[in-house]
C-alpha positions in Angstrom: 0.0 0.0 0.0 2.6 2.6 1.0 4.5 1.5 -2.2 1.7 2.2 -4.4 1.1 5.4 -3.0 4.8 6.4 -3.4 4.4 5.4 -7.3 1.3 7.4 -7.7 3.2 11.2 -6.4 5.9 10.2 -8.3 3.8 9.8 -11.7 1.9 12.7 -10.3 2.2 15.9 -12.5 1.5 18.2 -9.3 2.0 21.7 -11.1 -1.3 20.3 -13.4 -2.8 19.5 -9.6 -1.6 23.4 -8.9 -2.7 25.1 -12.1 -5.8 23.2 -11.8 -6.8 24.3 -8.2 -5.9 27.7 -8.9 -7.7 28.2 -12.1 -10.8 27.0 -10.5 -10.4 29.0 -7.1 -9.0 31.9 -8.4 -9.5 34.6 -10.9 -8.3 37.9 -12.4 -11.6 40.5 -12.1 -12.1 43.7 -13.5 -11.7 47.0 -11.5 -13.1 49.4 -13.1 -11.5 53.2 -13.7 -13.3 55.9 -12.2 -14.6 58.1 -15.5 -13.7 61.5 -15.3 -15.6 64.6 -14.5 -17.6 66.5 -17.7 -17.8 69.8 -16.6 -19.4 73.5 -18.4 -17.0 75.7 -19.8 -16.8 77.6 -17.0 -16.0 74.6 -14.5 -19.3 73.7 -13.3 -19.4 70.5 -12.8 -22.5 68.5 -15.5 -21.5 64.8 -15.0 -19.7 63.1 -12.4 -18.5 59.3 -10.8 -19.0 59.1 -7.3 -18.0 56.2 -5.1 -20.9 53.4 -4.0 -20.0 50.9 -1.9 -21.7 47.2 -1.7 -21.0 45.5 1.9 -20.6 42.2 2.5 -20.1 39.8 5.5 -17.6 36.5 5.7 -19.5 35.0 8.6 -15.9 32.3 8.6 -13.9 34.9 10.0 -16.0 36.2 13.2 -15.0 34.4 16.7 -17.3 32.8 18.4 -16.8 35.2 21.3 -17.1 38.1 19.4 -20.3 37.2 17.8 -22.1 36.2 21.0 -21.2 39.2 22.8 -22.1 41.7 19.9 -24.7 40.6 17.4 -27.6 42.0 19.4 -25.6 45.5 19.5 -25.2 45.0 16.0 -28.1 44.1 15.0 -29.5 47.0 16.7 -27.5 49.5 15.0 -28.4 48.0 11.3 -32.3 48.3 12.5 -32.0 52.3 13.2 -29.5 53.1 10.2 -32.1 50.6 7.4 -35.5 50.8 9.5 -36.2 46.8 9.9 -36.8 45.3 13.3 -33.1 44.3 14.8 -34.5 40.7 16.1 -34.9 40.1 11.9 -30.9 41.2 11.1 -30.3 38.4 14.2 -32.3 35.9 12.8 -30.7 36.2 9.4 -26.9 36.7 10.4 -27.6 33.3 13.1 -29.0 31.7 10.0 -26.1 32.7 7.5 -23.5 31.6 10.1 -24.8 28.5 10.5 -23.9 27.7 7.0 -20.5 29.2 7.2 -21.3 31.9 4.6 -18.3 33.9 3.2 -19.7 36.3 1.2 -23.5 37.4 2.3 -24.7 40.4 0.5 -25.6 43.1 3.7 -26.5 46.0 1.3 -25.9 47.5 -2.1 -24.9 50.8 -3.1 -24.3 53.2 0.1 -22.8 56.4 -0.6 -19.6 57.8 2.0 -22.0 58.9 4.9 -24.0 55.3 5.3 -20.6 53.4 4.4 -18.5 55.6 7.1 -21.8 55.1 9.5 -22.2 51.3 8.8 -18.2 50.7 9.3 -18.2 51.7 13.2 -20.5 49.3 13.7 -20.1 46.3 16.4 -18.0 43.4 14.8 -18.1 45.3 11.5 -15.3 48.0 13.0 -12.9 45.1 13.3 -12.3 45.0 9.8 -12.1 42.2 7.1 -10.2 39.6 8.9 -11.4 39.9 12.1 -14.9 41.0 11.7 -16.0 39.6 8.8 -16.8 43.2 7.2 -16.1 43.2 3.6 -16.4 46.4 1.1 -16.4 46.4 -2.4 -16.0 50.0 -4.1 -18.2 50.6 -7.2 -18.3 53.9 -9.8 -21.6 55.6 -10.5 -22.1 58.4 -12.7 -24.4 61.4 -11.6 -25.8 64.4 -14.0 -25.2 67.5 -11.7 -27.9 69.1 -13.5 -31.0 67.4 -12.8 -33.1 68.8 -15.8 -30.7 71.1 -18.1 -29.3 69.4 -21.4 -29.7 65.8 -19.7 -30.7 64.5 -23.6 -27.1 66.9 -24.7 -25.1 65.4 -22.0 -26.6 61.5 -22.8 -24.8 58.8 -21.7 -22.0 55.5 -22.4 -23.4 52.4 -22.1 -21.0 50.1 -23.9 -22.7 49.8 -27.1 -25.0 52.5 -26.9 -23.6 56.1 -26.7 -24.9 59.2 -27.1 -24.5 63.1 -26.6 -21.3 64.4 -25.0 -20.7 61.4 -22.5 -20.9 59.4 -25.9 -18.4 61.6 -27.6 -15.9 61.8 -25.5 -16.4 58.8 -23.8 -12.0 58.0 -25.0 -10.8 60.5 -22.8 -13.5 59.7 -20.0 -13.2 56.5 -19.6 -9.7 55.8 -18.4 -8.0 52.5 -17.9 -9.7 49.8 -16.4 -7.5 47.6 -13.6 -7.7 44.5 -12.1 -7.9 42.5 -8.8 -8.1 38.7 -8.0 -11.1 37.0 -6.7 -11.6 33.8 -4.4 -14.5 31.8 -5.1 -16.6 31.7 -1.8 -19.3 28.6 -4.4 -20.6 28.4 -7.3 -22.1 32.1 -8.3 -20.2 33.7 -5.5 -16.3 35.6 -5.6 -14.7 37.5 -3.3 -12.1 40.1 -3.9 -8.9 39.1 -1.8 -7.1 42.6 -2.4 -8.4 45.4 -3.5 -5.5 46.6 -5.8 -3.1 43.7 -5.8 -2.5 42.8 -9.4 -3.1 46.5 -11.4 -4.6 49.4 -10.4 -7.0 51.1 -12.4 -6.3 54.8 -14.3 -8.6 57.0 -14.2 -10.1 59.0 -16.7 -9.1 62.3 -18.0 -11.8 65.5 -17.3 -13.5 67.0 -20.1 -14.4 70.6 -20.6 -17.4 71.2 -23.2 -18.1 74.3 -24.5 -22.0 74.5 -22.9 -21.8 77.8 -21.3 -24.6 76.8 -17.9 -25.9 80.5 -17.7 -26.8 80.2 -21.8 -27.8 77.1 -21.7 -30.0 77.4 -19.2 -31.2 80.9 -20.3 -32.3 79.0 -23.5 -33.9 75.8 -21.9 -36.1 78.2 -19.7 -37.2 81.0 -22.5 -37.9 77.6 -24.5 -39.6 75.7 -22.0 -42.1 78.8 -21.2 -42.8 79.2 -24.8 -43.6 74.8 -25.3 -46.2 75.3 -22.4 -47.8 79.0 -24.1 -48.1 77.1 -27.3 -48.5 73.5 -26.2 -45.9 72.5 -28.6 -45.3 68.6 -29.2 -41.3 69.2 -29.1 -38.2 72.1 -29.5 -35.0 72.9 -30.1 -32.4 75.8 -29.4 -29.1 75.8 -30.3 -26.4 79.1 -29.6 -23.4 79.4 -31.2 -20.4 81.7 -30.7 -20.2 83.2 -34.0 -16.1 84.0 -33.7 -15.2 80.4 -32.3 -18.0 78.2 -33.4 -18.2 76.8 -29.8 -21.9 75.4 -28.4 -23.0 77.1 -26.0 -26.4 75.6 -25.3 -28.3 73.0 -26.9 -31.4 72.3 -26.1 -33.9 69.9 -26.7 -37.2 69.6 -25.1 -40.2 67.0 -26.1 -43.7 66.4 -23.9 -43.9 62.8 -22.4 -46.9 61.3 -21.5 -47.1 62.9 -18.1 -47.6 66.4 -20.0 -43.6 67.2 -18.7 -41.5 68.7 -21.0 -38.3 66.5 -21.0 -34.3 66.6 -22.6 -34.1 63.4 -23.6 -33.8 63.2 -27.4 -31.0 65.1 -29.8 -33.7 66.5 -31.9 -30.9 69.2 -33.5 -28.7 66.5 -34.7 -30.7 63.6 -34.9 -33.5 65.0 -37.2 -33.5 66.2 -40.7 -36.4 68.1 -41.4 -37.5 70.4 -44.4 -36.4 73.7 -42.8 -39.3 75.7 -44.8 -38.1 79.7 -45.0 -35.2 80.0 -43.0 -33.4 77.7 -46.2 -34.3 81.2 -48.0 -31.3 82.8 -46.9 -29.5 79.9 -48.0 -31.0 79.8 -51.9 -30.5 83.8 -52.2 -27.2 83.9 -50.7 -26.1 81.4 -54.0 -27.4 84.4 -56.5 -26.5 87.4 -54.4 -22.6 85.5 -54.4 -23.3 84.4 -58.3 -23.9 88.4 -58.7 -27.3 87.6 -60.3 -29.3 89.9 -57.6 -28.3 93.1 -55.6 -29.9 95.9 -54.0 -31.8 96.8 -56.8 -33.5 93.6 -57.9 -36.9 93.9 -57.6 -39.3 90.9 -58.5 -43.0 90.8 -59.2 -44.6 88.8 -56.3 -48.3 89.5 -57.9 -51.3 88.8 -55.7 -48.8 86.3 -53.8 -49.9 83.5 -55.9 -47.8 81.2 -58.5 -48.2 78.5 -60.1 -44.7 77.0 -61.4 -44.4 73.6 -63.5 -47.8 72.8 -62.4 -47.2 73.5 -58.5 -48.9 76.4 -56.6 -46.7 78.5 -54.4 -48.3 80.9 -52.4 -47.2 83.5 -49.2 -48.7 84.7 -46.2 -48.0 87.9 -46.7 -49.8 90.3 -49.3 -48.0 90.8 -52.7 -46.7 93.5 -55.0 -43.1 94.3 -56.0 -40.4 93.1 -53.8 -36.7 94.7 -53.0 -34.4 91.8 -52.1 -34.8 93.0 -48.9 -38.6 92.5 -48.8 -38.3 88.9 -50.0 -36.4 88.2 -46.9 -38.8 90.2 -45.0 -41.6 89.4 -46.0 -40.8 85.5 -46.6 -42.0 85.6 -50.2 -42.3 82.2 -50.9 -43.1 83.1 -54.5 -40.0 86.0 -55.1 -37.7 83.1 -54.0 -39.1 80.9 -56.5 -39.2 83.0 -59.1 -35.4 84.7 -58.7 -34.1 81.0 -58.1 -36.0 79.5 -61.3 -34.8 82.9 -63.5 -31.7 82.3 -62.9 -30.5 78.4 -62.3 -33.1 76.5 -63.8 -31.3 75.6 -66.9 -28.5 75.0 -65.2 -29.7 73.4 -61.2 -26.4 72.3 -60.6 -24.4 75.3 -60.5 -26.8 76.3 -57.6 -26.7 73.5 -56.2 -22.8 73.5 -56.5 -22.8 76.4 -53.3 -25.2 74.4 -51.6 -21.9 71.2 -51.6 -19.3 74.5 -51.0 -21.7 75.5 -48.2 -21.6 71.3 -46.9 -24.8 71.0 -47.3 -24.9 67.9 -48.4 -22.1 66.4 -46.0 -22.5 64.6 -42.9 -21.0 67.0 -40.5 -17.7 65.3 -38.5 -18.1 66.7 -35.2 -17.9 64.3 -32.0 -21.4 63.6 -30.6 -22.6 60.6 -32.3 -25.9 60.8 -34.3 -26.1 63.3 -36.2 -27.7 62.6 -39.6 -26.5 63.6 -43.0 -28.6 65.5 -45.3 -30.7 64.9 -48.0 -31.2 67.2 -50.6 -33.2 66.4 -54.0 -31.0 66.5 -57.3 -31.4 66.2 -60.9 -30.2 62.6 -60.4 -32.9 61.7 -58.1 -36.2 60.0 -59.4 -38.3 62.1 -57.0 -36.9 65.7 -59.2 -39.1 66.9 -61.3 -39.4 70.6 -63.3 -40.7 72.1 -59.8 -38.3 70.9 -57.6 -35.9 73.8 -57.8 -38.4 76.1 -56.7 -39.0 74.1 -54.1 -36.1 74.3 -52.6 -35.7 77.6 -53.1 -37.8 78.4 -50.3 -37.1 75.1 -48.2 -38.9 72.1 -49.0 -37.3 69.0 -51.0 -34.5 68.8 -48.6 -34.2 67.5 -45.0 -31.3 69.2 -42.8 -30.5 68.9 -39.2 -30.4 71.9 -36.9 -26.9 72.0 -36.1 -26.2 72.2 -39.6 -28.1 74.8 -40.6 -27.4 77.1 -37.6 -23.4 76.5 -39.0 -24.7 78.1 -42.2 -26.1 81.4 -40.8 -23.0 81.3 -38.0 -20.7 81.6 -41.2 -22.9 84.9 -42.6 -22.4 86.2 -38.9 -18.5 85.1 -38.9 -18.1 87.2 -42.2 -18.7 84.6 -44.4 -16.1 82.3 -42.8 -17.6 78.4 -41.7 -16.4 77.5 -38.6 -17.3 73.7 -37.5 -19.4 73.6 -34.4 -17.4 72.7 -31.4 -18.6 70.7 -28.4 -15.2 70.7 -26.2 -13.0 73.3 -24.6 -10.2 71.4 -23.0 -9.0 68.1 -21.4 -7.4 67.8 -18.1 -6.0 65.5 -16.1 -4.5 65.9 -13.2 -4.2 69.4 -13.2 -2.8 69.6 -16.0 -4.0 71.0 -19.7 -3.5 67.9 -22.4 -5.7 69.8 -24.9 -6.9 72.7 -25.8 -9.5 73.1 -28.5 -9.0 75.6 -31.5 -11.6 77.3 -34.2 -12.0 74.6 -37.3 -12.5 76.3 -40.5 -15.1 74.3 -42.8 -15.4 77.2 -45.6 -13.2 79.7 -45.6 -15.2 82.1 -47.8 -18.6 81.1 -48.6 -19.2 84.4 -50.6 -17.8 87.4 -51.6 -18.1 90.1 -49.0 -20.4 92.2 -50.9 -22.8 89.3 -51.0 -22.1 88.9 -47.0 -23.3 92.5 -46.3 -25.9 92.7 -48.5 -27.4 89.6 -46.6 -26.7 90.4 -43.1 -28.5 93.9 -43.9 -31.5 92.1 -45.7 -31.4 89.7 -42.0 -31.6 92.6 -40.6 -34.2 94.4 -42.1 -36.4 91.2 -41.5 -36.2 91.5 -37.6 -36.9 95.4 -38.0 -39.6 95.7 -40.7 -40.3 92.1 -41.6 -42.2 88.8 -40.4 -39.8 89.5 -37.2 -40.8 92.9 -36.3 -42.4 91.5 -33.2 -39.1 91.2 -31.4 -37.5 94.7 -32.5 -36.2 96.3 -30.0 -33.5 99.4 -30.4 -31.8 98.6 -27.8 -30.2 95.0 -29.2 -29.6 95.1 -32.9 -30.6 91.4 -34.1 -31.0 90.0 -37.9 -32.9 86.6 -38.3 -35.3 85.1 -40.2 -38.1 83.2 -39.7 -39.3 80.5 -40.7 -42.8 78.4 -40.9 -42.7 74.8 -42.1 -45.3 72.4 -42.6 -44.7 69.0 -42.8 -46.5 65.6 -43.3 -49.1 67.2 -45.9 -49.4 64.6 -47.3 -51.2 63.0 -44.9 -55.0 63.0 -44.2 -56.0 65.2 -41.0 -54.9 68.8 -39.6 -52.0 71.1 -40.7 -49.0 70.0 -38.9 -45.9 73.2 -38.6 -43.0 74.1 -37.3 -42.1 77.5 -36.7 -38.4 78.2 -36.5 -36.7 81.4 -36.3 -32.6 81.6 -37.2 -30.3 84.6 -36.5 -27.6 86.7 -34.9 -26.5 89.2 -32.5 -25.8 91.9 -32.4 -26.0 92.5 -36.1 -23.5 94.7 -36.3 -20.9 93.3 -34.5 -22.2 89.3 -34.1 -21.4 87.6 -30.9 -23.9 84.3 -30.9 -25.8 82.5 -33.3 -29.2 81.3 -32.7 -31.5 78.7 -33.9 -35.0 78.2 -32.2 -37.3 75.4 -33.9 -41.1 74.4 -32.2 -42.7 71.3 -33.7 -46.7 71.3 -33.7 -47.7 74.3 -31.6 -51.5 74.1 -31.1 -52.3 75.8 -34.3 -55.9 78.2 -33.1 -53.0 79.9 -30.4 -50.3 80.7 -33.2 -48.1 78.5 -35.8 -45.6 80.9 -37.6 -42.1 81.6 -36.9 -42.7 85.3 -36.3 -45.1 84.3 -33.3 -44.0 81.0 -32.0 -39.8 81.1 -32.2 -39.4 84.4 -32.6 -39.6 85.5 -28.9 -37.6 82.3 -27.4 -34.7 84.1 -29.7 -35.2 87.6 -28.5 -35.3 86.3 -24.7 -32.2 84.5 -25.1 -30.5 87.7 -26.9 -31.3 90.0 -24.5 -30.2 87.6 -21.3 -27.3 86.2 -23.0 -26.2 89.6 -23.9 -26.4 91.3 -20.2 -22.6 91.8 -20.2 -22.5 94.3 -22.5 -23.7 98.0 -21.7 -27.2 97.5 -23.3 -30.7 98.5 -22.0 -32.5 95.7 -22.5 -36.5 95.8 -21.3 -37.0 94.6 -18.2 -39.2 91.7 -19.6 -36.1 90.0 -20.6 -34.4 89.9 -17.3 -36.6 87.7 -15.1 -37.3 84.0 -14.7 -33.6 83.1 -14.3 -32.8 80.0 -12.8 -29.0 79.6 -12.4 -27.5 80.6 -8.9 -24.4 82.5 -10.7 -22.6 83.0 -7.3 -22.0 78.9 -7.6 -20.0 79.6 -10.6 -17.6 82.2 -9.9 -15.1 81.1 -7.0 -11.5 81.9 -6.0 -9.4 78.9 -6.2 -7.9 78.6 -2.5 -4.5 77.2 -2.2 -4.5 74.2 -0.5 -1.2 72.7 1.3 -0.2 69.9 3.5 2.0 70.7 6.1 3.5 68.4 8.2 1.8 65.5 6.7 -1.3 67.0 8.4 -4.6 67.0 6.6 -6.0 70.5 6.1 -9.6 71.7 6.7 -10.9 71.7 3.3 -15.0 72.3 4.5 -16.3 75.3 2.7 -14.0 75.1 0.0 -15.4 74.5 -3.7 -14.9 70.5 -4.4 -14.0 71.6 -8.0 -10.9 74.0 -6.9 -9.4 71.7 -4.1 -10.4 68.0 -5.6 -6.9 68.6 -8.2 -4.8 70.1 -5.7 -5.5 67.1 -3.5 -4.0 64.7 -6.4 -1.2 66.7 -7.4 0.1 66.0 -3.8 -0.4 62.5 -4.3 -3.5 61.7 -2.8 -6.0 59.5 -4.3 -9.6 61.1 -3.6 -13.3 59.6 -3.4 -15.7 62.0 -3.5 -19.6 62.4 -3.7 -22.0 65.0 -5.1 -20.7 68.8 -6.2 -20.3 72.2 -4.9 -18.8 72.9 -1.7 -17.0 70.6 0.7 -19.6 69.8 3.7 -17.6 66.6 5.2 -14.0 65.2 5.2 -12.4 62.1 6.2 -9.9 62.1 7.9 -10.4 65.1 9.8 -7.8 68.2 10.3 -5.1 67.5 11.9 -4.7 63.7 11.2 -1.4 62.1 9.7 -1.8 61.6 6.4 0.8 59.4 4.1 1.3 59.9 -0.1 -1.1 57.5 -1.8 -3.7 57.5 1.3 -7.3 58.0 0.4 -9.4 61.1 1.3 -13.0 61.2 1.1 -15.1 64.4 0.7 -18.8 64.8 0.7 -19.5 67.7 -1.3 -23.3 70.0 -1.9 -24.5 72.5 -3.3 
């Protein structure tokens, strides 16, 4: 017998016993990198990963002695912290450790305060080895704004991405680590130390170019103006005209509750005909082509035309039109006809500014989703002889938002294209790894001649024309409006969408603005002059407070943003003595990258100001050790 069992180890490969044993015991998990902080332009914070932390109990490692002599204090201090009756946390812990359980689940998902609370606990403040208390450290990410540009600010979720967490989701994301695992039986593993095999990297912090104060100017003047008209859905997008930054989007639909939400990209997901703000697009192409100045003049009739068989008719009156009044007025019919004279023997010269202009690319900016465009050519089957005057004043084409605010930020910017830009900077550490620069698109999408003599005629529209309900002499704006219908085709009511699109101040442009409603209740108003009109004059006038303008009183309420939040010193922090500092009161934003710069790993949760710290003032700190904040508004 002992023979046999001597020739069995020696023809025993015991490293295959080893592997073997290991490989089913043991395993490399994923720790995941915390994802880094999207913040406004101006450092407020918009998306952030806090710490949650899932506790668990190794009922293996707790003496006997200790147990007995501190379950029911234990068990008492779970029933006030979670609300359940203590003699039902007994009955359950005296059940688990019958069975020797290594890894029973306590709770899920504390924050710092009910972690550091639930750790002083009796049994549980002796630790992992002696008490059995086990955490495990999990990343969540929280919007810091609750209702503004939560659709713009979307999300990662592996394979589904969208808006600015979806863009930039590479510098975000970091560098995942690992950690081993024991299994504790078949569905269970429990992490044997925390960092041993490779810690993770976090992420880098992104700065977008959403200006908070704009962006929620705009979300409230739009909201307001949804309710007034019962609109189904609407979008506003602001542009700074010399950079071609974002500074708001947003995008606002009713769910069922009657709410009106941000959680769809309408102005890059959609194409939609964009109706008569595309008119500054068509007469732009013959202003540049020479073909029309200041002195054409075209014969609009009685405001009724019938082209190739199709009807085109405007809204308002008829006679003959300067180039100015077309604009003004929104003559459908002058478009046609000065579009038609002139291109349609030849559509594809005109439509040859409309590929200069990238209107028919899909624009290469970073959010993901945004939808090329789709504009009828002689190629297509669906052209036919009317078609060109069709487009001419913005039907037979489907363009998103974004894209055709760009357009009329290039008129503002002189006639230069700029590409819309979503991010500022990217920071880690401290430290500036990138900082974002104006994109040219088109350097000159007209002559200048052609430039002024549409910014004047954009002008003119806001101070005489189908915008004159937003003049004021006080802000001088040019814009155009615009009022769309769309499935016609269909059986039932007149669906619209009123739009307006402009700039400020027309003589000198700062921002670019594009306001689009979707299905206002038509018996309170439906065109562009009425419904989007005002959303862009209350976002002008709020947006442009910094400058030394008297802007009517009207346009100065309803604001939402505390702006004493956003401006704060940034207070030197030091550690001397390898003592912590008092860091309550402080802005979390200013002191968070100090904190790492020294070599301090930090877990915080929330934003705004520093309310808690751990460890307190005057405690011994070492490099590497971990300090956690609780930070609120």
């Amino acid at each position: 017998m002992f023979l046999a069992r001597i020739i069995i180890l020696q023809n025993t490969n015991v490293q295959e016993i080893k592997d073997d044993y290991i490989n089913k015991n043991y395993r490399t998990a994923t720790l995941k990198a915390a994802r880094g902080n999207l913040f406004a332009s101006d450092g407020s914070i918009l998306a952030t990963t806090v710490m949650r932390y899932d506790i668990y109990l190794d009922f293996k490692t707790m003496k006997d002695t200790v147990y007995s002599n501190n379950i029911s204090a234990l068990s008492d201090s779970l029933s006030k912290m979670f609300g359940k009756p203590s003699l039902e946390f007994k009955r359950k812990f005296d059940e688990q450790r019958k069975k020797k359980n290594q890894y029973y689940t306590l709770a899920k998902g504390l924050d710092f305060d009910q972690y550091d609370r639930i750790r002083k606990f009796p049994i549980f403040k002796r630790g992992k080895n002696k008490g059995g208390f086990i955490v495990d450290r999990n990343y969540k990410r929280e919007l810091a704004t609750s209702e503004i540009g939560a659709g713009t600010i979307g999300m990662d979720e592996g394979e589904v991405k969208a808006g600015l967490e979806g863009a930039f989701s590479k510098y975000l994301k970091g560098t995942d680590g690992k950690r081993l695992e024991q299994r504790i039986n078949s569905s269970q593993w429990k992490p044997i130390d925390y960092w041993k095999v490779q810690e993770p990297v976090d992420g880098e912090d992104v700065y977008t170019t959403l200006d908070l104060r704009i962006q929620d100017i705009a979300h409230s003047a739009l909201q307001k103006q949804l309710i007034n008209f019962e609109a189904k859905h609407g979008t506003v997008i602001v542009m700074e005209v010399g950079t071609g930054k974002v500074r708001a989007m947003v995008n606002l639909r009713r769910d069922d509750d009657g709410n009106y939400v941000d959680s769809y990209n309408y102005a890059l997901k959609d194409n939609i005909e964009p109706g008569s703000t595309f008119k500054t697009i068509s007469l732009l192409a013959a202003m540049d082509d020479g073909f029309i100045d200041e002195n054409t003049t075209v014969d609009v009739g009685n405001g009724v035309w019938v082209y190739a068989k199709q009807r085109i008719s405007d809204g308002h009156g008829g006679g003959t039109y300067d180039i100015s009044d077309v604009l003004a007025k929104s003559s459908n019919v002058g478009s046609a006809k000065l579009i038609t004279k002139y291109y349609a023997e030849k559509p594809q010269i005109f439509l040859d500014h409309l590929r200069r202009w990238k209107l028919f690319d899909k624009m290469d900016i970073e959010l993901p989703g945004i939808t090329k465009p789709r504009i009828v050519t002689p190629e297509s089957k669906r052209w036919n002889a009317a078609t060109l005057a069709s487009i001419a004043y913005g039907y037979s084409s489907n363009i998103n938002l974004l894209q055709l605010a760009t357009f009329y930020n290039g008129v503002a910017n002189g006639g230069k294209m700029l590409k819309p830009l979503f991010i500022d900077k990217i920071m880690k550490d401290g430290k500036v790894m990138y900082n974002a620069k104006p994109e040219v698109m088109v350097d000159k999408m007209a002559s200048e001649k052609a430039i002024k003599m549409m910014t004047s005629a954009l002008t003119k529209a806001v101070e005489k024309g189908t915008g004159k309900s937003i003049f004021t002499p006080n802000l001088k704006m040019a814009g155009k409006t615009g009022t769309a219908r769309f499935e016609y085709w269909l059986p039932g009511p007149m669906k619209y969408r009123a739009s307006f699109a402009g700039f400020y101040p027309a003589d000198n442009p700062k921002y670019t603005c594009y306001v689009m409603i979707s299905e206002p209740n038509t018996a309170k108003g439906f065109y562009g002059g009425t419904v989007s009109a005002p959303v862009f004059k209350e976002i002008a006038g709020k947006t442009f407070l910094k400058t030394p303008q008297n802007i009517e009183k009207e346009m100065l309420v309803d604001r939402k943003v505390n702006l004493n939040k956003m401006v704060e010193p940034n207070v030197k922090v030091a550690v001397n003595n390898k003592q912590m500092p008092s860091v309550v009161g402080l802005i979390g934003k200013n002191v968070i990258p100090q904190l790492e710069n020294l070599g301090y790993r930090v877990d915080y949760k929330g934003v705004g100001r520093i309310t808690e710290q751990f460890p307190l003032e005057g405690t011994v700190i070492s490099k590497n050790q971990r300090i956690y904040l609780s930070l609120q508004n």
